[in-house]
C-alpha positions, 0 to 999 in steps of 0.5 A, spaced: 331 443 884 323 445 884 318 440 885 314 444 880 312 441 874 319 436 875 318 429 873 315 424 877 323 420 877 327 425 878 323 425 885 324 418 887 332 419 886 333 424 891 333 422 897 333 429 900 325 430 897 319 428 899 315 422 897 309 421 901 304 420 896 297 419 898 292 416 894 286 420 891 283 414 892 284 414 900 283 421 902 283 428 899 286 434 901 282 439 905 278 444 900 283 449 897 289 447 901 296 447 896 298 441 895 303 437 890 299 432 885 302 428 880 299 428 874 299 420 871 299 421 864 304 426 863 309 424 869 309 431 872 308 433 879 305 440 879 302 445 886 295 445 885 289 446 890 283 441 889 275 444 890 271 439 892 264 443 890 266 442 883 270 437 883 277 440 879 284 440 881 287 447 879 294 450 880 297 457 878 302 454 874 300 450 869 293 450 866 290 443 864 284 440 865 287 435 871 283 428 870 289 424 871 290 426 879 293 419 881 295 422 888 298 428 892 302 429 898 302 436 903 307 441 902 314 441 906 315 447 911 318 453 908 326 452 910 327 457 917 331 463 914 336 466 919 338 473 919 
């Protein structure tokens, strides 16, 4: 199951996901780093990369306006491939 644009419930139900959320309101990711953010109207979590020059989240998935970031959390480590 990806995490993309998946609902804010059906993480907090899998025990095997990630949910660390960090408050936007306690700290920001680095400029440019890829994150998951939540989004708190539509209950969504996307991958996205915040500018702070300009002060807007941006994703390659999806493309709205991001006003409701409520929170974010790093993404996990890539799964170790063996041959």
């Amino acid at each position: 199951m990806s995490l993309i644009g998946c609902h804010y419930q059906d993480c907090r139900k899998r025990k095997d996901t990630m949910c660390n959320w960090i408050s936007v309101k306690d700290r920001l990711p680095a400029k440019h780093e890829r994150v998951l953010i939540y989004d708190s109207v539509c209950h969504n979590i996307y991958m996205a990369w915040r500018d702070d020059d300009l002060d807007v989240w941006f994703s390659e998935e999806y493309l709205p306006d991001f006003v409701n970031v409520t929170h974010w959390m790093p993404l996990p480590n890539p799964p170790e491939v063996t041959p």
